[in-house]
Every structure is written in structure tokens, then in C-alpha cells.
C-alpha positions in Angstrom: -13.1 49.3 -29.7 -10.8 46.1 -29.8 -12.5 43.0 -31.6 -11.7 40.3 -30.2 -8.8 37.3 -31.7 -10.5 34.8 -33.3 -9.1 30.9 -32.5 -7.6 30.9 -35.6 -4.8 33.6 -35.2 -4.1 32.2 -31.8 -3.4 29.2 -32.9 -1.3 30.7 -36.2 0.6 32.3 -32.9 2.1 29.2 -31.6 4.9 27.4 -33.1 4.0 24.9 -36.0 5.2 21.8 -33.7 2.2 22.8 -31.0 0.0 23.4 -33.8 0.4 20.1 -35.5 0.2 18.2 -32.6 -3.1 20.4 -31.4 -5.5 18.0 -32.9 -4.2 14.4 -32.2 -3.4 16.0 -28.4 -7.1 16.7 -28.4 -8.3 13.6 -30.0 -5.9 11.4 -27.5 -7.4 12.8 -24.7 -11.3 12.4 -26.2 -10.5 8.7 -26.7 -9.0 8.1 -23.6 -11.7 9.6 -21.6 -14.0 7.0 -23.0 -11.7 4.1 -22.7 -9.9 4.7 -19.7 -11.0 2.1 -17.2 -13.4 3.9 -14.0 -12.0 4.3 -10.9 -15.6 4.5 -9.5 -15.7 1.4 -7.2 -19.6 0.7 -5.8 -20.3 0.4 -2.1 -20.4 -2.8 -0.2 -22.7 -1.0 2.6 -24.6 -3.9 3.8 -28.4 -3.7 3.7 -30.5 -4.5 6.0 -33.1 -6.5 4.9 -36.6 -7.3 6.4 -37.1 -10.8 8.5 -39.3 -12.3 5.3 -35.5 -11.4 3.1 -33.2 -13.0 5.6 -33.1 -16.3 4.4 -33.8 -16.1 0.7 -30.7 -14.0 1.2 -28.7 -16.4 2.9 -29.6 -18.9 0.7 -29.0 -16.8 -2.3 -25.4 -16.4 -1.1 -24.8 -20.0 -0.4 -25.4 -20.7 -4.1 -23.9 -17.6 -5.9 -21.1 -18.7 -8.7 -17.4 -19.0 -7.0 -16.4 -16.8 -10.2 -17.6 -14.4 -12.9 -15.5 -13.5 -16.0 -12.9 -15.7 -14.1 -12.7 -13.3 -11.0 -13.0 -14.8 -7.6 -16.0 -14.0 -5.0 -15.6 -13.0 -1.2 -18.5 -12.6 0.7 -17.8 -9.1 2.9 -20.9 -9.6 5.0 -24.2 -12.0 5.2 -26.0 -10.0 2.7 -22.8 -9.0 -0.1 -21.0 -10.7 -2.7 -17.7 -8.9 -4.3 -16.0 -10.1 -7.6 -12.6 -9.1 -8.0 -13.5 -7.4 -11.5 -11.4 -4.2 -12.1 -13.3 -2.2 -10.9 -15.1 -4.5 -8.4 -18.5 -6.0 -9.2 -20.7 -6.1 -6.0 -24.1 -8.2 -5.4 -26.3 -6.7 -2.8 -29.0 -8.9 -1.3 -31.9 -7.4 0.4 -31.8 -3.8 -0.6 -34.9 -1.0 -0.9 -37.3 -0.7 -3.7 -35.6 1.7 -6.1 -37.1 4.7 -5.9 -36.6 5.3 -9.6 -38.5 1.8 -10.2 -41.7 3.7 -10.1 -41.7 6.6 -12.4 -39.5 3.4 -15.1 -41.9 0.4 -14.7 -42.5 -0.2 -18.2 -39.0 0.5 -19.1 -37.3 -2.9 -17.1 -33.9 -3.6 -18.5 -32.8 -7.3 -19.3 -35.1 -10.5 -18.7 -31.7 -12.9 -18.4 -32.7 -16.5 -18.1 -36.0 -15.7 -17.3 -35.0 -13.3 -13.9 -36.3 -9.7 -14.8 -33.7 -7.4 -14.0 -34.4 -3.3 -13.8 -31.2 -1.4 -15.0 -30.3 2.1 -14.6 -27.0 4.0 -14.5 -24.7 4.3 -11.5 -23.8 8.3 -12.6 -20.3 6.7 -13.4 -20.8 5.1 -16.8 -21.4 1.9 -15.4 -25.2 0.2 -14.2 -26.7 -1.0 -11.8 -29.3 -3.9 -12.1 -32.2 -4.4 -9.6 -33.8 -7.9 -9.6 -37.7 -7.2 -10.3 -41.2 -9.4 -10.1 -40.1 -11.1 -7.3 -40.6 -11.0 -3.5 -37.3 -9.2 -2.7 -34.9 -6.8 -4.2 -31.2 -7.9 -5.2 -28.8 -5.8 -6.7 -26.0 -6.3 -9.2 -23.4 -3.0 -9.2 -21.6 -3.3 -12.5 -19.1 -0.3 -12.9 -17.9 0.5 -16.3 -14.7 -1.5 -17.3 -15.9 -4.3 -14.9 -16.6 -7.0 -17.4 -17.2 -6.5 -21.3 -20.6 -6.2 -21.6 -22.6 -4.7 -18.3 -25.4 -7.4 -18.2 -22.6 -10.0 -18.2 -22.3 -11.0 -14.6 -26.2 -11.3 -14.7 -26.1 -15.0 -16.8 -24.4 -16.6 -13.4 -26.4 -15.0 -11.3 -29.9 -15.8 -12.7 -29.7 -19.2 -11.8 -28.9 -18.9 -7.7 -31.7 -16.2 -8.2 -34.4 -18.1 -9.7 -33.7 -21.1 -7.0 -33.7 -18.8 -3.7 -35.8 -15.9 -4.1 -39.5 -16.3 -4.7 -41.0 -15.0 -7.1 -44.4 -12.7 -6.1 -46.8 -15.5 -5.9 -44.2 -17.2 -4.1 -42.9 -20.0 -5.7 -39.3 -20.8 -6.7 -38.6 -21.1 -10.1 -35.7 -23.6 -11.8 -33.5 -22.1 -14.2 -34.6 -23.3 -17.7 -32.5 -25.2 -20.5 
């Protein structure tokens, strides 16, 4: 019966120049699969929301910020918003209840200028936030890479959100100082 080679006689097989550059080759590769920006782009699928959505949505819209991190908004349909972050941030107005918002109620994500947000990942690395405690659901696609910190294109969207969509005892809300 054979045993088998263990790692450290194949390696003492290669020549020395493979061998010392083994580890940093492996440690290269580790850091750059962190780092290296995501090709994941989200989808800009338009929802369709419900009759009472259509014109907190279209309102929303009218009043989103021109620019985020310094990237520049196009409007793809009546119910998107795209930010030419690398990869793309995308602002979806009208969507579904998450389904995942249920068994996560108590675990929310940010409150960002007083608009509750629900966050959970995108199965990329990056996040997706879901406004909460108001009458409609809005979502923010944030892929990883997209801005420096994933809640950041939250801070100019709060405000548009807190002056268009009503809350659930329906009232709008003004952004506060």
C-alpha cells in the first residue's frame, strides 16, 4: 500500500523560483478577489407599481438628486433612476414587499435622515436597501464597488423620499436639519 505525498514534498518538487513565489501568487490572488471591483450590474426591470404608488413615484423621481458621489442620473423608465457609479447604482420606485422583510422585521438596516431603510445583500457583495414604514416600497441597488460606503447614496435620497412618499398614517414628512 502506497501512502499518499504529502503537500510538502510536492512542493519541495518544484523548482525554488515556483516555490518562492507560491505564497505571494496565493496571497495576490486572495486580495484581489476582495478588492477587485464587481462586475455584477443590478437590473433596471421596471416595476409595476399599484395606482395608490403611481404618483408618489412620479413625484419621487421629479425630485431625486441630479448626482450621487458626483455620477450623473438618467431616468430609464417612469419608475427607475440609474447613477453612473461603476458598477451602476439603480433606484427602483414601486417595487414588492420583500419577501425576506418578514422573517427580518426587527433587524431593519439604516434610519438615514430619519427614512428607515431595510438592507440585505444582493448575493454579489453588494446591498440592497428597501425603504420601510411608509406607504410604498422603494429600492436602492448598491453593488459592491459602487460608492465607498454602501449606505452612501441613501443621504441624497432620503430627502426626495421623505417629501413624496407618505409615510403609513399618510403624511409627508420634511427632511430635518
Amino acid at each position: 500500500m502506497s501512502t499518499p505525498r504529502r503537500p510538502s514534498r510536492l512542493l519541495q518538487a518544484l523548482p525554488a523560483p515556483v516555490r518562492w513565489l507560491a505564497l505571494p501568487a496565493a496571497l495576490g490572488a486572495c486580495v484581489a478577489a476582495v478588492y477587485w471591483p464587481s462586475t455584477y450590474q443590478p437590473p433596471l426591470s421596471a416595476p409595476s407599481p399599484d395606482a395608490k404608488a403611481v404618483g408618489p413615484c412620479q413625484a419621487l423621481m421629479k425630485q431625486l438628486p441630479d448626482l450621487i458621489e458626483g455620477h450623473s442620473r438618467t431616468t430609464p423608465s417612469p419608475y427607475v433612476a440609474v447613477w453612473s457609479t461603476s458598477p451602476r447604482t439603480v433606484l427602483r420606485c414601486g417595487v414588492p414587499r420583500p419577501a425576506s422583510l418578514d422573517a427580518h422585521a426587527g433587524d431593519l438596516g439604516p434610519n438615514v435622515d430619519g427614512v428607515q431603510w431595510y438592507m440585505e445583500g444582493d448575493g454579489h457583495g453588494g446591498n440592497t436597501f428597501t425603504l420601510t414604514l411608509h406607504q410604498l416600497y422603494v429600492e436602492v441597488a448598491v453593488p459592491k464597488g459602487a460608492t465607498p460606503y454602501p449606505a452612501d447614496p441613501l443621504a441624497p435620497v432620503s430627502p426626495a423620499v421623505l417629501a413624496t412618499i407618505p409615510d403609513l398614517s399618510g403624511q409627508l414628512n420634511t427632511p430635518s436639519d
